[in-house]
Every structure is written in C-alpha cells, then in structure tokens.
C-alpha positions as CSV (number, residue, x, y, z in Angstrom):
1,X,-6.4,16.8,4.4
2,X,-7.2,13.2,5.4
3,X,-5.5,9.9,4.4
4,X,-7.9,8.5,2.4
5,X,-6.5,5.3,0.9
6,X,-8.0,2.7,-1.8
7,X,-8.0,-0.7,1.2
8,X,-6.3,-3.4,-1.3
9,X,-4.0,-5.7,0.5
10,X,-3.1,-7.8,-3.2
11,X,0.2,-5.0,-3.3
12,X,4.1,-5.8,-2.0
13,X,5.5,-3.6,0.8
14,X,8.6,-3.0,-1.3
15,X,6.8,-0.7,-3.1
16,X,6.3,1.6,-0.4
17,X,9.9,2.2,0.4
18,X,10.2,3.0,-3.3
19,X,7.3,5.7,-2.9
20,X,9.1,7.2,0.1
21,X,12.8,7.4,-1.3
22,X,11.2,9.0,-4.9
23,X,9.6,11.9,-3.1
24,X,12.0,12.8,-0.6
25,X,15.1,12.0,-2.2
26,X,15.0,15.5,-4.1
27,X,14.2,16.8,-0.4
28,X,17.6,15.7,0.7
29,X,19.6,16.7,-2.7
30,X,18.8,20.4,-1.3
31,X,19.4,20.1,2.1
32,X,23.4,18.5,1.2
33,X,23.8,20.7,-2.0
34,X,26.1,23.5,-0.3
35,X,28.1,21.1,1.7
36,X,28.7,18.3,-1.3
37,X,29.5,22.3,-3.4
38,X,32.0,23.6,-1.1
39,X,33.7,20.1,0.0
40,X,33.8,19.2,-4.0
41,X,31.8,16.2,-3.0
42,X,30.7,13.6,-5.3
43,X,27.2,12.7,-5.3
44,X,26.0,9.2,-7.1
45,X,22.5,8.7,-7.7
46,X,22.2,4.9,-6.7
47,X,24.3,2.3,-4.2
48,X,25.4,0.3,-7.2
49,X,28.2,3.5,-8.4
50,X,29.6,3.1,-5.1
51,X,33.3,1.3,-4.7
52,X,35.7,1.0,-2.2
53,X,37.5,3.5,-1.0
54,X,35.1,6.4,-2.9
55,X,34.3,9.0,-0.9
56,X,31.1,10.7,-2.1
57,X,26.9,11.4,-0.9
58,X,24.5,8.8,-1.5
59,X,21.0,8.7,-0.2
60,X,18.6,5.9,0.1
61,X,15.9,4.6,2.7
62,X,17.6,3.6,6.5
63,X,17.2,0.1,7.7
64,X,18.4,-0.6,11.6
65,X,18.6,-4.0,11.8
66,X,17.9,-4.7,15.6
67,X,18.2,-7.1,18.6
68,X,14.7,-8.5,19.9
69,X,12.7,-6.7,17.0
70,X,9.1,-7.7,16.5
71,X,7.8,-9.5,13.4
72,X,4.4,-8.4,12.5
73,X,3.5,-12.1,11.6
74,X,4.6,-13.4,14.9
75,X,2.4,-10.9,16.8
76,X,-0.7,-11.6,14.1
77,X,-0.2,-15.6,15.0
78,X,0.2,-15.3,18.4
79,X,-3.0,-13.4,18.7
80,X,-1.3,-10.0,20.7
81,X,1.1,-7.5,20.1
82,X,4.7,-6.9,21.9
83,X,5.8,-4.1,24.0
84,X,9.0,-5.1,24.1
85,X,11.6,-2.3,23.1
86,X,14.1,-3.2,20.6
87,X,17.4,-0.5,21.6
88,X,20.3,0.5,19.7
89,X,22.9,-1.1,21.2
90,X,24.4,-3.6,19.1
91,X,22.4,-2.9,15.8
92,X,23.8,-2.7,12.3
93,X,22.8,0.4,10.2
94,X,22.0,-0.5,6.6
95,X,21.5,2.1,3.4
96,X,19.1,0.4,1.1
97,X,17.6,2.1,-2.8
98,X,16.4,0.0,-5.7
99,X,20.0,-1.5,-6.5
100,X,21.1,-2.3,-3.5
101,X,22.8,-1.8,0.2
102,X,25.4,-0.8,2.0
103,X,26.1,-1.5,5.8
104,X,27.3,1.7,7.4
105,X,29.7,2.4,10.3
106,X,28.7,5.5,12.2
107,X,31.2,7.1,14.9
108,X,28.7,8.1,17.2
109,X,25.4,6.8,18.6
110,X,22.5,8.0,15.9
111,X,18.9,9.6,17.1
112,X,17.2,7.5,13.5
113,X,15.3,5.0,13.4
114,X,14.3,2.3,10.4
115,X,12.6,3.9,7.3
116,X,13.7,7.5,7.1
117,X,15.5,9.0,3.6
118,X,19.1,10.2,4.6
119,X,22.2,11.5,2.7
120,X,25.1,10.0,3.8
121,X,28.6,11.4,3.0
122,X,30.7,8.6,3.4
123,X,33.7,6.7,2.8
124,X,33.6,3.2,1.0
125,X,35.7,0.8,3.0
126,X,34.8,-2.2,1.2
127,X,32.2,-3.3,-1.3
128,X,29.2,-3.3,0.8
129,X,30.8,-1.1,3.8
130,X,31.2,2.6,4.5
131,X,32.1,4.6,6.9
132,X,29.3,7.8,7.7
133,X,31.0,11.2,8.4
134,X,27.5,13.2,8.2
135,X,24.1,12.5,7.9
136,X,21.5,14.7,5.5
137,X,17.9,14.7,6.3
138,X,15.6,16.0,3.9
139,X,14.6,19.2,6.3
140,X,11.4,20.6,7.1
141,X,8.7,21.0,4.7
142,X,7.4,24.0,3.2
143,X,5.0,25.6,5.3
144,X,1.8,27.7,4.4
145,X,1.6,31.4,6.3
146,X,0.3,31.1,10.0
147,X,-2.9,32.7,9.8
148,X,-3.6,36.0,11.8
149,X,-4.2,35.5,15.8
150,X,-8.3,35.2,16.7
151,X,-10.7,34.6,19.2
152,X,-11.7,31.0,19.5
153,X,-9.4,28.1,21.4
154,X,-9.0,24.6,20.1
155,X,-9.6,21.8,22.7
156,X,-8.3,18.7,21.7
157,X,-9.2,15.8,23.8
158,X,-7.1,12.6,24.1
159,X,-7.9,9.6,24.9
160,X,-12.2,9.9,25.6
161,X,-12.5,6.7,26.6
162,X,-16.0,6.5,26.1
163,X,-18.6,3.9,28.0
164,X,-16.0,2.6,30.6
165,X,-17.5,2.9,33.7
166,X,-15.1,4.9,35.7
167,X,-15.0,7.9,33.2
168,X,-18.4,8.3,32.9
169,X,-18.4,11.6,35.6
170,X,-15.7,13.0,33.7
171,X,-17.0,12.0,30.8
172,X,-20.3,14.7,31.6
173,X,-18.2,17.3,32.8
174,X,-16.2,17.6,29.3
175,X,-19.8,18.2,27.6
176,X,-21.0,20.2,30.4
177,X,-17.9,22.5,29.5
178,X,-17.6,21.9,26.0
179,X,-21.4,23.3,25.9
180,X,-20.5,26.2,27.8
181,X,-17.6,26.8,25.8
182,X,-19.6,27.0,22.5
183,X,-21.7,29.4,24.1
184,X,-19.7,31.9,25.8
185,X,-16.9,31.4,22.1
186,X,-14.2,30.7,24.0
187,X,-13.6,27.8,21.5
188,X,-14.4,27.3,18.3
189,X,-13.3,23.7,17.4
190,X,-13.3,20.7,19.5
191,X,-10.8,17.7,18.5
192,X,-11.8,13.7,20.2
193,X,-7.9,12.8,19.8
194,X,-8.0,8.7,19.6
195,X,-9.4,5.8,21.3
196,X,-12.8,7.9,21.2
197,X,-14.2,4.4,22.9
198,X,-13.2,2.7,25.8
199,X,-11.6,-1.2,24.6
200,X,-13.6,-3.0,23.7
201,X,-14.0,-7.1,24.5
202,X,-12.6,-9.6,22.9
203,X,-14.6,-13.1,22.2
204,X,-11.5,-16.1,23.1
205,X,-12.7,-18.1,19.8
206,X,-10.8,-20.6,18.2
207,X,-6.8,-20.5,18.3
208,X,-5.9,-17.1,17.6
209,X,-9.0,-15.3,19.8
210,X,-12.3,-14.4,18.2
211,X,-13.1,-10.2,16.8
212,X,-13.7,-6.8,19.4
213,X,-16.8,-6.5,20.1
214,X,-17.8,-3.3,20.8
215,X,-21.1,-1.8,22.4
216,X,-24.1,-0.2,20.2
217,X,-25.2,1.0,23.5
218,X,-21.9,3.4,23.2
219,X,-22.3,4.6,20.0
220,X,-26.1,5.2,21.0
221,X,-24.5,7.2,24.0
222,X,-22.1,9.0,22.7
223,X,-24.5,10.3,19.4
224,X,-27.0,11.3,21.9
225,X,-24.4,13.5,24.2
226,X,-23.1,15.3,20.7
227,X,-26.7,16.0,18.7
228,X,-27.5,17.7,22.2
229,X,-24.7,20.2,22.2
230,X,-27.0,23.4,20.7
231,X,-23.7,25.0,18.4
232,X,-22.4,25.4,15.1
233,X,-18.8,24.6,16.3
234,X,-17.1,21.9,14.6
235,X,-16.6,18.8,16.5
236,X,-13.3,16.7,14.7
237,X,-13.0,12.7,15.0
238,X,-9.8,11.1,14.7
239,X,-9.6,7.6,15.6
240,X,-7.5,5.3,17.2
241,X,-6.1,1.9,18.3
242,X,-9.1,1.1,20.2
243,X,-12.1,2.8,18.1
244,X,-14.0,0.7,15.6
245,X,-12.0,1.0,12.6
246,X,-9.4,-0.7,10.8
247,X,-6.1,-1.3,12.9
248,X,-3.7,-1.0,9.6
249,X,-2.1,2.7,9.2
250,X,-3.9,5.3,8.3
251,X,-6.8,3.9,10.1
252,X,-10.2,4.9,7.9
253,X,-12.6,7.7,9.6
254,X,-15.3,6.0,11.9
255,X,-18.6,6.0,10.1
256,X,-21.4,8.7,10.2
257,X,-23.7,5.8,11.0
258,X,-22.7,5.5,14.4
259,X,-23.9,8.8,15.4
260,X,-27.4,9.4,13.0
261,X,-28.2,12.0,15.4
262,X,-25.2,14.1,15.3
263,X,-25.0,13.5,11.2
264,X,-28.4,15.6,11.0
265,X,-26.4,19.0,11.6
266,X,-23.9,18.7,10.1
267,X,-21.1,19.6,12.6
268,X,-19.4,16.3,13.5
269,X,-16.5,15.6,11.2
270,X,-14.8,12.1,10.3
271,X,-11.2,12.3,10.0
272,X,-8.5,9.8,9.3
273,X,-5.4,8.8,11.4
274,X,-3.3,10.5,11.0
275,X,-5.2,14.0,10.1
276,X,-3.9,17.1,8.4
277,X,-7.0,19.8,9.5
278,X,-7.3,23.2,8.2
279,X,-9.2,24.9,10.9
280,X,-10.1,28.5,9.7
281,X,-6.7,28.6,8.2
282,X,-4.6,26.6,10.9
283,X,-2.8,24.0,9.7
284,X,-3.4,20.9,12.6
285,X,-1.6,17.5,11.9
286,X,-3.0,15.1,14.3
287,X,-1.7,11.9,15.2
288,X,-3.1,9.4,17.2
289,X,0.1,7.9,19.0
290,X,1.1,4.6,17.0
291,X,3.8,5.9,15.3
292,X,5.4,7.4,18.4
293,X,4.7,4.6,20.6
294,X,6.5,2.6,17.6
295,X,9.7,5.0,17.7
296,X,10.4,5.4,21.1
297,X,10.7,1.9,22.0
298,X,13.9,2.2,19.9
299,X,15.4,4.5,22.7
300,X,16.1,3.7,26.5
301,X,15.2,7.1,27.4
302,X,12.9,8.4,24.1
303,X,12.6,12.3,23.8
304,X,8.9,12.2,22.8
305,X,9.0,15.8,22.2
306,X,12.1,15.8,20.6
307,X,11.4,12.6,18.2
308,X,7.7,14.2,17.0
309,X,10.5,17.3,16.0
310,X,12.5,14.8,14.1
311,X,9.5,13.3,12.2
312,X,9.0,17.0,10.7
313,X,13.0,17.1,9.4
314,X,12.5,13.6,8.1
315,X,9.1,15.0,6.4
316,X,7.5,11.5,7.3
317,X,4.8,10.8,10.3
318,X,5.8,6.9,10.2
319,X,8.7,5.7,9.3
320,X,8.7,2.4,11.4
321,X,6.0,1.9,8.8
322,X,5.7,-1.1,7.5
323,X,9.2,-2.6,9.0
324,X,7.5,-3.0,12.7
325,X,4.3,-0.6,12.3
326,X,1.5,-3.1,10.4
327,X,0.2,-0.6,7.3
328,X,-1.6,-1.1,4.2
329,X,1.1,-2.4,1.0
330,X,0.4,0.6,-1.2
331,X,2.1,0.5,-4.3
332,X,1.1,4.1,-5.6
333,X,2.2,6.3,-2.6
334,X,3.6,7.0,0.9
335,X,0.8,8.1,2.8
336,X,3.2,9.0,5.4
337,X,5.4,11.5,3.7
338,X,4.7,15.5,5.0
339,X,4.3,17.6,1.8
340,X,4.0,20.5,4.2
341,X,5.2,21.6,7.9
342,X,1.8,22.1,9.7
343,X,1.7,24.7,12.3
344,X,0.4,22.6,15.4
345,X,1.2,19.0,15.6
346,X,-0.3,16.9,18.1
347,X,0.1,13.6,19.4
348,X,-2.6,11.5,21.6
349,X,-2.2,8.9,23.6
350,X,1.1,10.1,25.9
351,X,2.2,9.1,29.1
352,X,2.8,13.5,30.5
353,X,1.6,16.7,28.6
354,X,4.5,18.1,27.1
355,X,5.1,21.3,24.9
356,X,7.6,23.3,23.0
357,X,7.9,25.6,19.8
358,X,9.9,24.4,16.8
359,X,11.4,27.7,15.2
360,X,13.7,26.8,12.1
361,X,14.4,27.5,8.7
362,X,11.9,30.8,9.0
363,X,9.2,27.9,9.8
364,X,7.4,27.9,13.2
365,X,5.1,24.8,14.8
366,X,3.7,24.9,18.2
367,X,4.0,21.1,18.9
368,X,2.4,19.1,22.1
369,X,2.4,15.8,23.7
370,X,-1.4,15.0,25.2
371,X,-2.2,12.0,27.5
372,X,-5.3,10.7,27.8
373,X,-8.4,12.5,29.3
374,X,-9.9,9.3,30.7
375,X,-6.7,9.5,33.4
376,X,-6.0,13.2,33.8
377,X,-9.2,14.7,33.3
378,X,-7.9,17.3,31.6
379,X,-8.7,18.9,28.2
380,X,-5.8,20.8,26.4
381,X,-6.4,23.9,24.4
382,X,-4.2,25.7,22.1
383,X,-4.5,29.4,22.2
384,X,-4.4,31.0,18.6
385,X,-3.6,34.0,19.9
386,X,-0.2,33.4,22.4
387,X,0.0,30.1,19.8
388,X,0.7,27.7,22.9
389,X,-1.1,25.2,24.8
390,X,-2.9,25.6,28.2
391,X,-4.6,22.6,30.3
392,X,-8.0,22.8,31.3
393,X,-8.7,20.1,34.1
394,X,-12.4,19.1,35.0
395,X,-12.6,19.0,38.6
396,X,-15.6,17.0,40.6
C-alpha cells in the first residue's frame, strides 16, 4: 500500500489533527475500557465536559509545547533547516480536540511526543488544568497472519547514494552481488531504502538560494546498472530526503521516466515514503527516516529502537507531522495513521544497525534500524525463515 495523496496545498493543517483524533480515538476507547469499567471511571467525550475537580478519561491529540522548537516558516525563509533538538525539560503538555484544551501536569517524565491520540485519566485542578494519573495509547493495530517461512531473503539497502564519487566501488559491488543473488535465489526482493541519489547541488540564486539540481547523467547511470540485472525479482523504490521528489510527507514515488530502460521489464517498482509493501504476503512498512530523525531530537538520549516501537502503539508513523515535520494540509485524511501492525518495519537513514522483535498483544514485528550503505557498505537482509535480520558487508 503506498501513500498516494491528491498534492493540493489550498487546505488548513487543522484539519489534519481532526482526521487523526476521529480514527484513533475509538482505538483508545478500547485500549482504557476495562480500567475506566473496574475503577467506575467516567469518560467525557470532548474537553469542554470537563470541570474542576472531575476526575474522569478524556482523549484528544497531544501538543508539547517546547523550548528552542523549530518553525517550519523560519527554516523555509532562512533558506535551511535546524538540527537543533528541542528536549523535554521545561515543556508544558497540552490535551487539545475540537472544543478545546487542557494543560496537563504529569508526575513523571513522559516518553510522547507532539501529535499522538492519548487517553488521559485525570483529575481537573482548575478550569483549564489537570493533573494525569495514566496515559492510554490507542495500542497496536490489527495485524494480518505472518505468512509461512520460504526461501528467498529481502535486502533492503539504505542510503545508495548514487553518483557521488567515493561510492562508486561500492556502488558495483552491491549489483555485482545483487546479480548473483538473483541467480543463485537467495533473495527474492531487493528494497533501495532512501536518498537513492547522492545530494544533489544547490544554485545560490536570489535571497533564499536557487532549486537542487540534480544529474541526468545519474539517472542515466543508475537505469543502465538496473535494465542489466537479467531477473524477474522485484526491485522496490522508496525515496527520500535527497532523491528528486517532493520534500513534503509522504514524498510521491520517483518517476518511471528516470529509468526508461528498467520500465521496459517491468520489475522496478515506485513506492511512496513512507511504504506499506506486501511482498509475497509479508507485510513491510518502510520508512525513510524523517519521522524518526524528527522524534528523537525530542530526547537527550532517543531510543531509536524503542521510539519506532512506540509509533506502532500510537498506530501513527508521524506524529511530529505537521507541528515541526513540513507535510501536505490534507483535509480528508491522516496519511500517517497505521490501519494495521506490519510484520517488518524498517527505518533508513540511522546512525548504527539496530534490531529487536516486538511480541505483544498475540502480534509479532521483526523491526530494524539501517544506516546508510554509502558509509557502511553493508546491505541488510531479513531472513523469512528465522524472521530476523543479518548484515551482508561488500568487502574490496
């Protein structure tokens, strides 16, 4: 499944948040049901019931209001982006719906971050205060059945890099292997995992810098390299913050025109970011590290394992989305929201290769943390039949 969206920009981003809280709100209901049940806990359906000194559940969207946050116009006036983190400490913690919001006082320090749907059971200490004793999150999705274990690996590789200079050895012994993969069926899809393309330049016109330019002689390159791999395997495209496609989430797939060759056979595929593939039956989310690189500069020491876990409870990819995350304003959905737990998630773009299984709720996901091939060399497969990941590193 890809996130294929209608490009407008004449809707409001309020909208979104409206989206988001309407289809995970019921979510949440059903994850806080037993405890509001046996605690005889009230449950109002908007922030405008509540008063002071009620003592009840009431969900709504999350909004951490921040020191040094970024403003997306800012950053789009001053011609770059930040990397400056924006931490906890000192930030106020506001519950938001359609009628209104609440501050809330929390007792302990909070792994969330701005945008999620929550349950809070709380106690109103003043008309616009309350004070959290526990959080609901909406849980993990449902989840279709893991199919049976098979022959056949899936390499993802993250972070190609394509056409810079001091890749381009590596670059031939990926395809060298990848070809010899195909042949001997040791893997049976192959996943470029963003920034297929190395950055490209920028032109310094006028006051806020002139457009990327990228190379043709790339996109030449590249088709040439994938039209000569003699398979049938599936080769997947997902792209990313520096590939030639528009920066707003969920970036658009690049188009088959880049590669004519390759588009002949019919085995290169054009995915969006981020990608829900169904590969024989495996369920594949694939995400091309914006999101994450958004959340974890929320954290002094971010669990980048641990928060890709939490975006499955929350059942949403991006919630920084579009607070600090630039996104399209679409006024008919959340393209973020997970209507299902995949079995592998994948993230691009990481500093260290990290993996671990998530195993809740009679759900399983093998999920992974993948840096970039044009530093490590190294492509990472995930076995379908031990379900877990194995690194493959191309040595000179």
């Amino acid at each position: 499944m890809d996130f294929l969206i209608d490009r407008r920009h004449d809707g409001q981003f309020h909208h979104i948040y409206r989206q988001r809280l309407d289809a995970l709100q019921p979510a949440v209901a059903r994850s806080s049901a037993e405890y509001c049940r046996e605690n005889r806990i009230e449950t109002k359906k908007t922030i405008a019931e509540l008063k002071k000194e009620m003592h009840c559940l009431v969900v709504g969207v999350l909004y951490l209001e921040t020191p040094n946050k970024k403003s997306i116009p800012d950053e789009l006036f001053a011609g770059k982006t930040s990397d400056r983190t924006y931490s906890q400490d000192g930030a106020e913690f506001y519950l938001e719906d359609r009628t209104g919001r609440i501050r809330l006082l929390f007792a302990s320090p909070q792994t969330v971050v701005t945008g999620i749907v929550v349950g809070v059971c709380c106690t109103c200490t003043a008309p616009d205060e309350a004070t959290v004793h526990r959080v609901f999150l909406p849980g993990l999705a449902e989840q279709k059945h893991w199919p049976a274990p098979r022959d056949g690996r899936i390499a993802f590789v993250s972070g190609l890099c394509f056409g810079a200079p001091e890749t381009l050895l590596r670059t031939r012994m990926l395809f060298d292997w990848v070809q010899n993969a195909f042949e001997a069926e040791q893997v049976s899809d192959v996943v470029l995992l963003g920034s297929i393309f190395c950055p490209p330049a920028v032109l310094s016109e006028g006051k806020y810098g002139g457009p990327p330019v990228f190379s043709t002689d790339h996109f030449d390159a590249l088709d040439r390299v994938l039209s000569s791999l003699g398979s049938d395997k599936k080769i997947h495209v997902v792209p990313g913050e520096t590939d030639p496609t528009n920066t707003l989430l969920p970036q658009q797939p690049l188009s088959l025109r880049f590669f004519p060759r390759t588009a002949k056979k019919n085995t290169l595929k054009m995915h969006t970011n981020p990608a829900l593939l169904d590969l024989d039956g495996c369920r594949v989310l694939c995400v091309s590290g914006q999101p994450l690189n958004e959340m974890e500069k929320c954290f002094e020491a971010p669990d980048t394992l641990g928060l890709m876990e939490r975006t499955l409870h929350w059942q949403h990819i991006a919630p920084a989305a579009p607070d600090t995350l630039p996104c399209y304003p679409l006024a008919d959905k959340d393209p973020f929201v997970l209507g299902e737990t995949p079995h592998v998630y994948v993230s691009s773009n990481r500093k260290t290769f990290a993996e671990k299984t998530l195993a809740a709720d009679g759900k399983k996901v093998a999920i992974a943390s993948l840096p970039d091939y044009a530093g490590t060399g190294c492509v990472f497969c995930f076995d379908r039949n031990r379900n877990a990941f194995e690194a493959v590193r191309m040595q000179p």
